[in-house]
C-alpha positions, 0 to 999 in steps of 0.5 A: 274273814267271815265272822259268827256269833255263838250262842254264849249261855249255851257254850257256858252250859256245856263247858259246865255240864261236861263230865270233867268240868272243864275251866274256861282255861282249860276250853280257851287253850283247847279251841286256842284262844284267850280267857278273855275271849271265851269270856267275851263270847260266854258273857258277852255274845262276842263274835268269832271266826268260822274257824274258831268255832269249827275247833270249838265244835270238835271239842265240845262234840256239839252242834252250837246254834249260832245266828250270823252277822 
């Protein structure tokens, strides 16, 4: 499975600067992954799957640069 790596200050600004302030519990059960994992991609720059991040994309209503492994 192709694997990317988001850019992870930018998915922890807009999970920050959403109208609602949404919680890394509240975007890891939305894009169906685990706290830690968003934690990892947030903090850590962690890889992720194309697919992980197509959901990711949807519910954030946001393009999200990302530079490929």
């Amino acid at each position: 499975m192709k694997q990317v790596t988001p850019n992870g200050h930018l998915i922890k600004e807009l999970r920050s600067n959403l109208e609602k302030n949404s919680t890394q519990k509240e975007l890891s059960y939305a894009i169906c992954i685990s706290e830690r994992k968003l934690r990892q991609i947030e903090n850590e720059y962690a890889p992720i799957s194309v697919k992980t991040l197509d959901r990711l994309e949807k519910d954030r209503v946001a393009r999200i640069y990302l530079i490929q492994i």
